[in-house]
C-alpha positions in Angstrom: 0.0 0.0 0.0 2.8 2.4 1.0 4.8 1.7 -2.1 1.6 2.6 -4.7 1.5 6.2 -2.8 5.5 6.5 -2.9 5.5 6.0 -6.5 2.3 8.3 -7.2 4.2 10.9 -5.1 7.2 10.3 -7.2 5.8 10.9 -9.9 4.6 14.1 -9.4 7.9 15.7 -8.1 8.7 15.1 -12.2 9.4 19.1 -12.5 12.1 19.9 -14.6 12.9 23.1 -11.4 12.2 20.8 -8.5 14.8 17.9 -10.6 17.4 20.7 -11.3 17.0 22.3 -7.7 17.4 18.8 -5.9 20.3 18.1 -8.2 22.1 21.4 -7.3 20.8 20.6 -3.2 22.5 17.4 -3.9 25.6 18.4 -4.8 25.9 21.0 -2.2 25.1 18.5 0.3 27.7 16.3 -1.1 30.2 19.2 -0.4 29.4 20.1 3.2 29.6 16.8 3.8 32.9 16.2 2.1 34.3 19.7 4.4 35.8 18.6 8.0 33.1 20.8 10.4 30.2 21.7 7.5 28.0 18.7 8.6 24.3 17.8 7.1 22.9 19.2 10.2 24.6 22.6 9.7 23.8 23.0 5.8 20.4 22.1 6.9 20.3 24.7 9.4 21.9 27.0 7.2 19.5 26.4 4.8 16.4 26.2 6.3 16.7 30.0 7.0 17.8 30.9 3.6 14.8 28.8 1.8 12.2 30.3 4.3 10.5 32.3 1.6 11.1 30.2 -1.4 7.7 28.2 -2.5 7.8 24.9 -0.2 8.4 22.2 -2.8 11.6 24.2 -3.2 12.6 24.3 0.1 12.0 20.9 1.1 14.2 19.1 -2.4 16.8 21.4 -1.2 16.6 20.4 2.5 16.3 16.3 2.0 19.2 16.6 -0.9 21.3 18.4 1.8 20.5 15.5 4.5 21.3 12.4 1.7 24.2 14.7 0.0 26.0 15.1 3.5 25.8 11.9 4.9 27.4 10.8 1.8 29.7 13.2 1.6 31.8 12.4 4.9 33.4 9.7 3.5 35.3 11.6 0.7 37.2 12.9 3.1 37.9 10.3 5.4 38.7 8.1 2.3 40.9 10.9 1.0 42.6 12.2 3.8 41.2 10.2 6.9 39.7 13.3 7.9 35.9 12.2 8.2 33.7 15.0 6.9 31.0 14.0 9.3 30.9 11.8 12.5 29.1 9.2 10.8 32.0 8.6 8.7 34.8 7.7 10.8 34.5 4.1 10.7 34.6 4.4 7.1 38.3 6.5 7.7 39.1 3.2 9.0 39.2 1.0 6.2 38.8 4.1 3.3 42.1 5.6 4.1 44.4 2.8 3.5 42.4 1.6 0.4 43.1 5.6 -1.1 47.3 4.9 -0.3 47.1 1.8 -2.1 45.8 3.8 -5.8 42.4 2.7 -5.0 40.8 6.0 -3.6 38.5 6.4 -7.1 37.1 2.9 -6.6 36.4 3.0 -2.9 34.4 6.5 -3.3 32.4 4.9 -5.9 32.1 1.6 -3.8 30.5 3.7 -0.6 28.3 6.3 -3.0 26.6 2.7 -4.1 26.8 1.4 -0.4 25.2 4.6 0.7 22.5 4.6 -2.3 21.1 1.3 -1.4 21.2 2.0 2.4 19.1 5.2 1.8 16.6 2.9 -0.9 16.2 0.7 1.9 15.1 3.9 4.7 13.0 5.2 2.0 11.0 1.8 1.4 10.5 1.6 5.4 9.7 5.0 5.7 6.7 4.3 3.3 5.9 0.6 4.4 6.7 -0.4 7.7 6.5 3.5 9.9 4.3 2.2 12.6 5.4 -1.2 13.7 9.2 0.7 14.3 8.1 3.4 15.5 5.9 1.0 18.5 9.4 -0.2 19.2 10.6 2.7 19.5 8.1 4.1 22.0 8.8 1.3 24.3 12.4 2.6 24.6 12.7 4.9 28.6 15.4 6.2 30.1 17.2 3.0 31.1 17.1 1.6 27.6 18.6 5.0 25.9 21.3 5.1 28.8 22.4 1.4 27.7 22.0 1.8 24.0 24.3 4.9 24.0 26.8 2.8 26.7 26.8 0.0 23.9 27.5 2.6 21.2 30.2 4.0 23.0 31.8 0.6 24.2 31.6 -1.2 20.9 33.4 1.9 19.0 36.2 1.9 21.4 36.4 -2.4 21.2 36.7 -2.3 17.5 39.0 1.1 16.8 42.2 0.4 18.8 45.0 -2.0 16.8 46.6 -3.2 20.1 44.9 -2.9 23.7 40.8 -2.7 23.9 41.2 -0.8 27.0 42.6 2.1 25.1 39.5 2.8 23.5 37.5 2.7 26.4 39.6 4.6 28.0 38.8 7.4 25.0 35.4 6.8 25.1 35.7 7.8 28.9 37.1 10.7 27.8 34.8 11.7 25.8 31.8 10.9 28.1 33.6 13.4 30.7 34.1 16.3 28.2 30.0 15.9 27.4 29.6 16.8 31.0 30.8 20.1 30.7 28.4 22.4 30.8 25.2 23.5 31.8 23.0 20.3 33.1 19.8 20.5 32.0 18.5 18.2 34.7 19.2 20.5 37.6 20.3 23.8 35.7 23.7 24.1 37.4 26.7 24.8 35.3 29.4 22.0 35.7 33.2 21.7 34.9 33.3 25.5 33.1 36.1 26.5 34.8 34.7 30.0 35.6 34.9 30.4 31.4 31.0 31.9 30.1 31.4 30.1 27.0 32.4 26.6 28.3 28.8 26.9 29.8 27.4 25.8 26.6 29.6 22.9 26.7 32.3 21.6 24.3 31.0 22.2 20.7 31.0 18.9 19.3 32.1 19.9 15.8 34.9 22.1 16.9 35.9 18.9 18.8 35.9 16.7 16.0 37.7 18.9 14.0 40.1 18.9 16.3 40.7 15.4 17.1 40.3 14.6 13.0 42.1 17.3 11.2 44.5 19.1 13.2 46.6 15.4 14.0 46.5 15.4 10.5 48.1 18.5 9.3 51.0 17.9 11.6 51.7 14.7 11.2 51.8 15.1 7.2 54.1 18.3 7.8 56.3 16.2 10.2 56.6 13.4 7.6 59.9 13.5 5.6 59.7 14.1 2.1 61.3 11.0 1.0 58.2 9.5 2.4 55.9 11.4 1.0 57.5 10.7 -2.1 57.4 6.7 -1.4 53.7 7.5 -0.9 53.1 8.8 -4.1 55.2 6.0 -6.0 53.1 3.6 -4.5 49.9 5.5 -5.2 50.6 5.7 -8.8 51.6 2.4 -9.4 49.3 0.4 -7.6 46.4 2.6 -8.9 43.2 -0.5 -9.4 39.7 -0.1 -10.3 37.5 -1.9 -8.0 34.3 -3.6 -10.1 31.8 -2.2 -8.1 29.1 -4.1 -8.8 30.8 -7.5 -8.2 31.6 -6.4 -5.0 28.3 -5.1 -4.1 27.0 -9.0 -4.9 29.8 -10.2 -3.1 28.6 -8.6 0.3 25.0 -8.8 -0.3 25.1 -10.3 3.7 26.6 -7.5 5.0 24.2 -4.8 2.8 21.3 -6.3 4.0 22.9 -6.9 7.8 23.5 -3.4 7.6 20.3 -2.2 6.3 18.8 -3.4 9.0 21.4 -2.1 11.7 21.0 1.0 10.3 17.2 1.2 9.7 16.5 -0.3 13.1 18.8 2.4 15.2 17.9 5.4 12.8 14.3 5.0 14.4 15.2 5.1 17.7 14.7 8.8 18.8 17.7 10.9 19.5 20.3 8.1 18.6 21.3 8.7 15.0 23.7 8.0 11.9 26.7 7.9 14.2 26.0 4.7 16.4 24.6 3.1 12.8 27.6 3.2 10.9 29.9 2.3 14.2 27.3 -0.8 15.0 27.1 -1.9 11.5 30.6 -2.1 11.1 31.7 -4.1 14.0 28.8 -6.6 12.9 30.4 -6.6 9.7 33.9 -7.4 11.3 32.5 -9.9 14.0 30.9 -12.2 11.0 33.7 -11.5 8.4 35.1 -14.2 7.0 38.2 -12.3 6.8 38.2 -9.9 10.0 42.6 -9.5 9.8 42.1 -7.4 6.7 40.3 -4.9 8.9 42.3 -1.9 9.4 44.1 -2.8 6.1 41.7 -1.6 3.6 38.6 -4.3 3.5 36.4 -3.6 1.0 33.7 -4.8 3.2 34.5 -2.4 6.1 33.9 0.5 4.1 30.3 -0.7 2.7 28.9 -1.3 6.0 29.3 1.7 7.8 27.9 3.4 4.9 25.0 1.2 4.1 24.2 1.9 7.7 24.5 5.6 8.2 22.5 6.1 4.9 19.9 3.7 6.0 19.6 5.7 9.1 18.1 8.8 7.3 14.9 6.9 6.5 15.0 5.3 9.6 15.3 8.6 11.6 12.8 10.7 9.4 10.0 7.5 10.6 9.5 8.9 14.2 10.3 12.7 13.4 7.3 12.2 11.3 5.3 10.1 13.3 6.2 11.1 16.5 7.8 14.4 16.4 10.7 12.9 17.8 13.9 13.3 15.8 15.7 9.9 15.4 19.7 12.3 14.6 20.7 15.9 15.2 20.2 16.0 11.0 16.3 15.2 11.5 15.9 17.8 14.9 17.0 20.4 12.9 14.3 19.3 9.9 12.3 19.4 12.1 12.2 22.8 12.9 12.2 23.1 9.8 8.3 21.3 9.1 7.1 23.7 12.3 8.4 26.9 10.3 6.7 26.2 7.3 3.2 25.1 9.1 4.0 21.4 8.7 3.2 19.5 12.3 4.8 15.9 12.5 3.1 13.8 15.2 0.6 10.9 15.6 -2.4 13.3 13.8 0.0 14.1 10.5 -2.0 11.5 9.2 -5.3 12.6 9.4 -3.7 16.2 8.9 -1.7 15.9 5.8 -1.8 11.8 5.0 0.3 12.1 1.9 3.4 14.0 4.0 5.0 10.8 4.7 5.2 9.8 1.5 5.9 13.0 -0.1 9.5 12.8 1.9 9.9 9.7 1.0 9.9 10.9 -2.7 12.0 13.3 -1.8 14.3 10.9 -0.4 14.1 9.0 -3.7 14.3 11.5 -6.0 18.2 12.7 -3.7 19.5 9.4 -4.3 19.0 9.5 -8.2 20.8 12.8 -8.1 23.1 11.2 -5.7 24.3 8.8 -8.2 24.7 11.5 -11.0 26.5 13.7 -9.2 28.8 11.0 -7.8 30.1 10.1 -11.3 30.9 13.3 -11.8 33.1 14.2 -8.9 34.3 10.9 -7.4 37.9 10.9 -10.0 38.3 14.5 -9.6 38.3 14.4 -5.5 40.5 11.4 -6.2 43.2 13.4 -7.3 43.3 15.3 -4.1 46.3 13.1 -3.0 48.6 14.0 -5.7 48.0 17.3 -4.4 51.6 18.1 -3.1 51.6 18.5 1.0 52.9 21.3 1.8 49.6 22.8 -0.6 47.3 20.5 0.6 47.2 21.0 4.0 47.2 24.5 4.5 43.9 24.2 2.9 42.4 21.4 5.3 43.7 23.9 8.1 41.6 26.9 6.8 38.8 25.1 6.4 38.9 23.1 9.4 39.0 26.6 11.8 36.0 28.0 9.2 33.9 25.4 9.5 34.4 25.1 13.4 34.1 28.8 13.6 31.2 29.2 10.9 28.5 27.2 13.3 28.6 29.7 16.9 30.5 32.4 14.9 33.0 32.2 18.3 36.3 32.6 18.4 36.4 30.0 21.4 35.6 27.0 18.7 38.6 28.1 17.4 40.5 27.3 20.3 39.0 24.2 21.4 39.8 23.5 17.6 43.6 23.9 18.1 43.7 22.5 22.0 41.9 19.4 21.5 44.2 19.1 17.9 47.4 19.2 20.0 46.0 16.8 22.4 44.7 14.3 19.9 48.1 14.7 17.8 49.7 13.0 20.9 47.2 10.5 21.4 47.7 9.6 18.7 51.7 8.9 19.2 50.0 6.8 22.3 48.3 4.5 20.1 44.8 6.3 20.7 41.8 6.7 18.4 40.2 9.8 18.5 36.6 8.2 17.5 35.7 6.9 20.8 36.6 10.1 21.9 34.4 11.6 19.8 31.7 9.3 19.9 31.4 9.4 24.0 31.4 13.5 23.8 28.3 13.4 21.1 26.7 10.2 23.1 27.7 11.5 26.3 24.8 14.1 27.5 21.9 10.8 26.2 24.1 9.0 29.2 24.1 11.3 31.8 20.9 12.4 31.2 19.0 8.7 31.1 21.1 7.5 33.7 19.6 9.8 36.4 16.6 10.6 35.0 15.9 6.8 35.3 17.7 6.5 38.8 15.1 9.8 39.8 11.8 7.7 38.1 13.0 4.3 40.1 13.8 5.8 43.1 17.7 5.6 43.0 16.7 1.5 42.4 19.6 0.6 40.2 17.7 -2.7 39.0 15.8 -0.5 36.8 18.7 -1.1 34.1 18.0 -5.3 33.9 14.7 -5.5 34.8 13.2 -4.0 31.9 13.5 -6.8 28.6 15.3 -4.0 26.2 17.4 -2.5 28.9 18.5 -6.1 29.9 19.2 -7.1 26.1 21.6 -4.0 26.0 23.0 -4.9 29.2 23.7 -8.9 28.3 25.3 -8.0 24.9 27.8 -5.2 26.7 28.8 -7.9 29.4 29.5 -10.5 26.7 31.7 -7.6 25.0 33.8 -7.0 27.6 34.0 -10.3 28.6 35.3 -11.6 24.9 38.1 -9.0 24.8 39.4 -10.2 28.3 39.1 -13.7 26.6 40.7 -12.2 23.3 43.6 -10.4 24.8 44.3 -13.1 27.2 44.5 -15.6 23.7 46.1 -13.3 22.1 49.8 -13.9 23.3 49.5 -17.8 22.6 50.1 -17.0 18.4 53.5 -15.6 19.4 54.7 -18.9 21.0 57.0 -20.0 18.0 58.0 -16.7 18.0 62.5 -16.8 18.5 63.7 -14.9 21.6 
């Protein structure tokens, strides 16, 4: 049934402006996306006041090609330059990066614009069929259930990021959880941990952070690096250059498409959670059943699909309870929705009765930006390849402008700026520790849902702490996050026993 009104509504956006506008919405989003700090909830806000008085089937293409076009667009950079445009697409930095130093950075943009095409196809077929039996799951999730979903999100990005001890990236993701708690608390309205500084009230902007933690590390590593191996780098770049057949592979990993369709889908309509914890759950699925989890971290072709089928499937999956509920699903869909309210559109249970063919008017919207997806991707993905023969010493001077821009562009304060180049100096020498900045990352974005839950659900309980495994979801979470733990004590206690034959 929901399919017959998807197409119908499909159909109708068939207007050479409305094509020609979502193509050039597209294409912007794409570029946002692809910047370190100009994320798809950013060009969306930016947006959504600039298109206020344009006519509203305007406003909306650009808006929805901006949210597919930015999601996307994070892993050109973190493919490129393992810089990830958004937050969503650091796990595909992971396995992107060293596939762009072997020659292969054309083929493995290509390979995640399909990835990320079929995981948005998939959230736009939910989003028009199967809205209300995910969004009754999602209204069964409380307090305790949010606090461990966010934990698990948390915990399994620092299990899966660190190349030698498991407890360094919990120990990041630690860090990042206490950096969220700076701030004002909305619970009880006191400021915490500002250090007698007005704008650390606010908190720690979260894109300034990531900027810092991504891109800063970055630049000074590639200007400490010696020429002769830059120059090694570049040898190797050129002769190894390989196309990757793109559609073989996609059949190759149907399993982990569809695995991560439904990762993605299922967490993209959970209110509040978002892209992020999709693409970092969908890729340690991916790894766990891998028949070939040691070529993680080495370039697995695998390891970049999954993250982005599962961040792209995410944006249908978040739109179901912004539209159904009112409840934005990721930071991308709060901001859209704002956007709905501003023009006289009111999501909710009675959007239905109120304007029944919304729902499937943003699906078609959603359709219609991952046709211009896939045109504008053949366009640009060889050209941003070339970005790595872009000498150094040119290159990164660039990545540095834009970096302090985009953090400064969001709050238009100089203090992003300096939590910019502070938390870059401290994640450069992480970093010489052996210390991924994404849990770090994650734990600051995930970190407020924690707090928050945790005590709201302590306060509702009456400081009973069984509240967290006596409730069936909550106690799911809970079992899966011991087991975690408890198989990389078991793996790190193994781990030693393939070095036996090793000579002294």
């Amino acid at each position: 049934m929901g399919l017959v009104e998807l197409i119908q509504q499909f159909i109708g956006l068939m207007d050479i402006k409305v094509i020609i506008v979502m193509l050039l919405a597209t294409t912007l989003g794409v570029i946002i996306g692809a910047l370190p700090g100009l994320t798809a909830t950013m060009g969306i806000a930016l947006l959504t006041g600039l298109t206020y008085s344009l006519p509203i089937e305007y406003t909306f293409a650009i808006l929805m090609g901006i949210y597919v076009g930015g999601i996307y667009g994070g892993s050109i950079s973190a493919i490129l330059l393992n810089i990830p445009g958004t937050a969503s697409a650091a796990a595909t930095a992971l396995e992107g990066h060293p596939l762009a130093l072997e020659g292969k950075a054309e083929s493995a943009i290509k390979l995640t614009r399909a990835a990320s095409i079929f995981g948005t196809l998939v959230g736009v077929i939910a989003l028009a069929v199967i809205a209300p039996p995910l969004t009754t799951i999602a209204l069964k999730f409380q307090s305790a259930e949010y606090f461990m979903l966010a934990l698990f999100g948390v915990l399994i990005c620092g299990t899966i990021v660190t190349s030698d001890l498991t407890i360094k990236g919990w120990i990041g993701g630690l860090l990042g959880l206490l950096l969220s708690c700076v701030g004002m608390d909305k619970l009880h309205g006191a400021s915490r941990f500002d250090l007698g500084m007005t704008p650390l009230m606010g908190g720690v902007d979260m894109i300034a952070a990531m900027i810092g933690f991504y891109a800063i590390p970055e630049v000074i590593k590639a200007f400490r690096r010696s020429q002769e191996k830059v120059e090694v780098a570049k040898v190797k770049s050129e002769v190894k250059t390989e196309k990757i057949k793109i559609f073989r592979e996609l059949i190759k990993n149907i399993r982990v498409i569809i695995q991560s369709s439904l990762i993605g889908l299922g967490i993209g309509a959970l209110p509040g959670v978002g892209e992020d914890v999709a693409a970092w759950v969908s890729y340690d699925a991916a790894k766990k059943s891998s028949k070939h989890p040691e070529k993680y971290g080495k370039g697995s072709l695998e390891g970049i699909i999954a993250p982005e089928v599962g961040n792209n499937a995410a944006i249908g999956g978040a739109t179901i309870p912004l539209l159904t509920l009112a409840v934005p699903g990721s930071p991308p869909a709060a901001v859209l929705l704002g956007a709905f309210m501003i023009h006289n559109i009111k999501p909710g249970p009675m959007i239905m009765r109120d304007n029944p063919t919304f729902i499937f008017y943003i699906a078609a919207l959603i359709l219609l930006a991952v046709i211009a997806l896939w045109l504008v991707g053949q366009v640009i993905a060889k050209p941003m390849s070339k970005i790595l023969k872009v000498p150094t010493v040119y290159l990164m001077p660039v990545i540095s402008i834009l970096s302090v821009v985009g953090a400064y562009a969001i709050n238009m304060r100089s203090f992003d700026i300096a939590i910019v180049f502070v938390f870059g100096v401290l994640g450069y020498f992480l970093d010489k520790m052996g210390y991924s900045p994404a849990p770090i990352v994650l734990g600051l974005i995930l970190g407020k849902m924690i707090d928050e839950n945790f005590r709201r659900a302590l306060i509702v309980s009456s400081g009973d702490v069984s509240v967290f495994v006596t409730r069936p979801i909550s106690l799911i979470f809970f079992v899966i996050i011991v087991i975690t733990i408890l198989r990389s004590f078991v793996f790190k206690k193994k781990k030693p026993v393939a070095n036996d034959h090793t000579p002294a």
